[in-house]
C-alpha positions in Angstrom: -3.5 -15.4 -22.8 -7.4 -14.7 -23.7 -9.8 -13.7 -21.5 -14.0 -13.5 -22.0 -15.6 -11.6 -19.8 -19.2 -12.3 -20.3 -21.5 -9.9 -18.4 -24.9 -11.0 -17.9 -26.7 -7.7 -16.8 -26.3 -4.0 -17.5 -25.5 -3.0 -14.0 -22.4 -2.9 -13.5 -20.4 -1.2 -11.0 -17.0 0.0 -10.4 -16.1 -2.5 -8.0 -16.7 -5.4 -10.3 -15.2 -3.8 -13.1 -12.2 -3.0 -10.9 -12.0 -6.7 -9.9 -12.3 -8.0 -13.7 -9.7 -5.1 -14.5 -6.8 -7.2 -12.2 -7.0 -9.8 -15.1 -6.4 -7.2 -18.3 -2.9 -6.3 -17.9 -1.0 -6.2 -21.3 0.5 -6.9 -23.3 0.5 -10.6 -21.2 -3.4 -10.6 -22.3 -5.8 -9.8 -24.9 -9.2 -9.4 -23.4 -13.0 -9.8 -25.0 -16.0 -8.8 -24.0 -19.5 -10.1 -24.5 -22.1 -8.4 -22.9 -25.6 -10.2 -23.4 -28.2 -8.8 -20.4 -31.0 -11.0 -20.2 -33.4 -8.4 -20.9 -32.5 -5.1 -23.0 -34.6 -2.2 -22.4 -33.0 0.5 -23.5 -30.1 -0.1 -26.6 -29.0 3.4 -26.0 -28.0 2.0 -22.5 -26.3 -1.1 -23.8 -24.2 1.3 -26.2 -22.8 4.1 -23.6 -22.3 0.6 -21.6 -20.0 -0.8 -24.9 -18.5 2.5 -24.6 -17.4 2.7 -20.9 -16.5 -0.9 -21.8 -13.8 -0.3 -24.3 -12.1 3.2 -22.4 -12.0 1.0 -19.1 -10.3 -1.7 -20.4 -8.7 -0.1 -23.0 -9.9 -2.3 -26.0 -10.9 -2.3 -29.7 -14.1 -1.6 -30.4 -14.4 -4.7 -32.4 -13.5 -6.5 -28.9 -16.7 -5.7 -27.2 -20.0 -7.9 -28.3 -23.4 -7.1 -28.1 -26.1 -9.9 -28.1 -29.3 -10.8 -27.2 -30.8 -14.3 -26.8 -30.0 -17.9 -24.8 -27.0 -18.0 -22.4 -25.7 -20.8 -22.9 -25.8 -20.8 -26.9 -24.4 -17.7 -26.7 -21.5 -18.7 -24.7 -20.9 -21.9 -26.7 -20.7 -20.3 -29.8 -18.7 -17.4 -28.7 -16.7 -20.4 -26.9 -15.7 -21.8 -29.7 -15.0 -18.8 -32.2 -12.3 -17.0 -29.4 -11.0 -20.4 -27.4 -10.1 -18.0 -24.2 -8.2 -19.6 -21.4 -10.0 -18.1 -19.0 -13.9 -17.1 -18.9 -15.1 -14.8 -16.5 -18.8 -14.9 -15.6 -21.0 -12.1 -13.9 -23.2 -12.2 -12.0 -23.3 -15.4 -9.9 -26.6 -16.4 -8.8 -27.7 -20.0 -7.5 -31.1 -21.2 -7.1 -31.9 -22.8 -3.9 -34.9 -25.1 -2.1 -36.8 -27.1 -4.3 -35.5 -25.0 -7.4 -32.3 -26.2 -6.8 -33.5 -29.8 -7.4 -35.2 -29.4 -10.1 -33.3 -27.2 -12.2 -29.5 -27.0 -12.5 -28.5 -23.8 -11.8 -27.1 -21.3 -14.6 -23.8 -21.6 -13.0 -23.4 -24.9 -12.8 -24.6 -25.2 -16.5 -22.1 -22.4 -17.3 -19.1 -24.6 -15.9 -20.1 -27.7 -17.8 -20.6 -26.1 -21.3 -17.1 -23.8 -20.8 -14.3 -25.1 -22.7 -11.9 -23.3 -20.4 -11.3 -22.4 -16.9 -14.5 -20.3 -15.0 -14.1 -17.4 -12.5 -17.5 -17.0 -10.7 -16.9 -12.7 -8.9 -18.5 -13.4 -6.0 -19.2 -12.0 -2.7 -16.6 -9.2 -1.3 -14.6 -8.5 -4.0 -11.3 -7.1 -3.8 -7.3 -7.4 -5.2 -6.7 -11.0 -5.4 -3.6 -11.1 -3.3 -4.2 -14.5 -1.2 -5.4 -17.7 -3.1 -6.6 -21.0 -1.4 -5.9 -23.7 -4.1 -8.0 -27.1 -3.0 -6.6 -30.5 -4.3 -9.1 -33.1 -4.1 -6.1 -35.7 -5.5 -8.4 -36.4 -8.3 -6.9 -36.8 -12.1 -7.3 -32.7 -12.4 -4.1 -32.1 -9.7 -1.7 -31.5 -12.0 -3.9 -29.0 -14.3 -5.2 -27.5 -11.4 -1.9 -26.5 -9.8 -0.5 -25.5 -13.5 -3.4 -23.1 -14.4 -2.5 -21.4 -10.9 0.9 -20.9 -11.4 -0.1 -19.3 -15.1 -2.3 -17.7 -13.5 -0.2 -16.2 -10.4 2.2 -14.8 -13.6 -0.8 -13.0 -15.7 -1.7 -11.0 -12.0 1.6 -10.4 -11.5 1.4 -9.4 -7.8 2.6 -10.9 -4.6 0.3 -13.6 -4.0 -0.4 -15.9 -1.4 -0.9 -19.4 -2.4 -1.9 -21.7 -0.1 -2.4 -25.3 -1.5 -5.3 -27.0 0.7 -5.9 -30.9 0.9 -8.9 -32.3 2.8 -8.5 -35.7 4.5 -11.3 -37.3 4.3 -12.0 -41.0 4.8 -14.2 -40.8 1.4 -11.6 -38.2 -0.5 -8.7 -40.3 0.9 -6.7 -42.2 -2.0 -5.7 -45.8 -2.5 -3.1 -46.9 0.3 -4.1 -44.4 2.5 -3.9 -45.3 6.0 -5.9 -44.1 9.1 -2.6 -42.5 10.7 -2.4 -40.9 7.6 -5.8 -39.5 7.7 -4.4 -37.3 10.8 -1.5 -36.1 9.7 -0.5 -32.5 9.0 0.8 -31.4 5.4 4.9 -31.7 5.9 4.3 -35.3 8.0 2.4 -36.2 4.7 5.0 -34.7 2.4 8.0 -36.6 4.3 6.1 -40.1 4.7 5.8 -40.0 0.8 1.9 -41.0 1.1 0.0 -40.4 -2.0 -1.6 -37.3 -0.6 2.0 -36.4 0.4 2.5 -36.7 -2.9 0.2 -34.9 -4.9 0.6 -31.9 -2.3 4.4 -31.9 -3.1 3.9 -31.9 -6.9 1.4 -29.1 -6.3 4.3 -27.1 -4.5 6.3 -27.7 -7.4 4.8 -26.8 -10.0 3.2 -23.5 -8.5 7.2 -22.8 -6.8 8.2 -22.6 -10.6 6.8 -19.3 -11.4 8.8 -18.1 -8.6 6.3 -18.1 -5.9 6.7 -20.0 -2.4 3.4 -21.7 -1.4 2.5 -23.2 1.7 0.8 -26.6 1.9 -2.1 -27.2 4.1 -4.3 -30.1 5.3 -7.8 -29.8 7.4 -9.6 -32.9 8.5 -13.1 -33.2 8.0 -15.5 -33.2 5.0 -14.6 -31.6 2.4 -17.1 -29.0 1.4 -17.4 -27.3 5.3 -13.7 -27.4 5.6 -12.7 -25.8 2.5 -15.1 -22.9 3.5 -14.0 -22.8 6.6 -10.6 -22.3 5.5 -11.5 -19.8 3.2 -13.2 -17.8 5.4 -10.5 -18.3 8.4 -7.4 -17.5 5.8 -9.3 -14.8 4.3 -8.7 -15.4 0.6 -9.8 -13.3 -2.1 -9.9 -16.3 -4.5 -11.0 -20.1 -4.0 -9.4 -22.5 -6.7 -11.1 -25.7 -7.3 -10.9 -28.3 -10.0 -13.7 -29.4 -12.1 -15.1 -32.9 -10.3 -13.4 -35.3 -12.6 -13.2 -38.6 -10.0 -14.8 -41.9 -11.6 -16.0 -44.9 -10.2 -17.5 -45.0 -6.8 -15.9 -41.8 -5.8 -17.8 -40.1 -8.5 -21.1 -40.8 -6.8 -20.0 -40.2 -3.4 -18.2 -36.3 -4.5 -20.6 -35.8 -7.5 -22.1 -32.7 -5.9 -18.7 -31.5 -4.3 -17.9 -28.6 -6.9 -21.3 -27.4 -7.1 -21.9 -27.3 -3.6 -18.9 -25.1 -3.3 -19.8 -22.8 -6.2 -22.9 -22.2 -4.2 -21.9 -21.8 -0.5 -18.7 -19.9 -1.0 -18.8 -16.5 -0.2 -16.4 -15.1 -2.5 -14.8 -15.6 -5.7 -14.1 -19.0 -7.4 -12.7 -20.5 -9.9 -13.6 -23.4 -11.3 -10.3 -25.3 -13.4 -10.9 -27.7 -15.9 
């Protein structure tokens, strides 16, 4: 497994390092490093930061990757030289108001031009030890609960997985009746709806790599309960897939992953 960490400013502190650290555990992973600050005033600075760089995480020099210009070509082309499968980006910052509207924000640009999975360290960050997984039940299920079992492997820790579904009148799938819309994870699981469904496949697949998730639904919309889980359970990572619905649902949950990116208060990844 390859990891980028792409750092997009020069100060950087222990506590983020720490947090990218919990990913670089070999010999599972290789990790690179591509440090492009959007404004370089001092080179010297940049250097002794290369050099704290490649002692902390204990890689070749040739690793670590200086570079000055656009984010996003510089991502792209560093994209598609090292094909990671997992990009971490840092800092997170969103615009908001009018700003917001007008201009996409650099995280939300980040996501779309990544090739690969995104992990956004945000907010309080600490061991990843409990992970909320949210399945929307769109086409990206099944990747979204692989990529968290591979995941759950390369951390190697006792993790907490919890697998969260939001019922929704506009998330709810084909066939899904209004009972259904009230009913708790294992009355879902055991009626063999199609939310039942894709919550026990999730279980599956993420039970493979030995660890024993729970499954749980909330009932409301989607963005407010999935924070409000995340905050209640206390997880030190959200997991959310990439929107990929179509048709109508696609204009009605268009906004759904960015608006999470932006009001979550911790980290998240973004699976694609």
């Amino acid at each position: 497994m390859l990891i980028l960490i792409f750092f997009h400013e020069t100060d950087l502190t222990d506590t983020i390092l720490e947090f990218c650290g919990q990913f670089n555990l070999p010999p599972k992973v290789n990790t690179r490093i591509l440090l492009a600050p959007r404004v370089v005033r001092d080179k010297k600075q940049l250097q002794d930061l290369a050099v704290r760089l490649k002692e902390y995480f204990q890689i070749d020099e040739q690793d670590i990757e200086i570079k000055t210009g656009e984010t996003i070509n510089l991502m792209s082309e560093d994209l598609k030289r090292s094909k990671p499968d997992l990009m971490i980006f840092y800092p997170f910052k969103a615009r908001t108001g009018l700003d917001q509207i007008f201009h996409r924000p650099l995280p939300v640009k980040v996501t779309q031009v990544s090739t690969c999975p995104v992990l956004f360290p945000k907010g309080n960050l600490r061991p990843i030890q409990k992970i909320l997984v949210c399945d929307s039940g769109g086409q990206e299920t099944k990747p979204l609960s692989t990529y968290t079992s591979k995941l759950a492997q390369v951390l190697a820790l006792d993790e907490e997985i919890t697998v969260l579904h939001v019922m929704s009148q506009i998330t709810a799938g084909p066939g899904v009746r209004g009972q259904q819309l009230r009913m708790e994870a294992d009355d879902l699981i055991e009626s063999k709806s199609p939310e039942g469904s894709i919550l026990e496949q999730d279980i599956k697949i993420i039970a493979s790599s030995g660890i024993h998730p729970t499954a749980k639904v909330r009932h409301g919309f989607v963005d407010e309960e999935i924070l409000a889980e995340a905050r209640f359970g206390d997880y030190d990572l959200v997991v959310i897939g990439a929107h990929g619905s179509q048709g109508w649902q696609r204009y009605l949950l268009k906004d759904l992953a960015r608006n999470l990116m932006v009001i979550m208060d911790r980290p998240v990844l973004i699976v694609k």
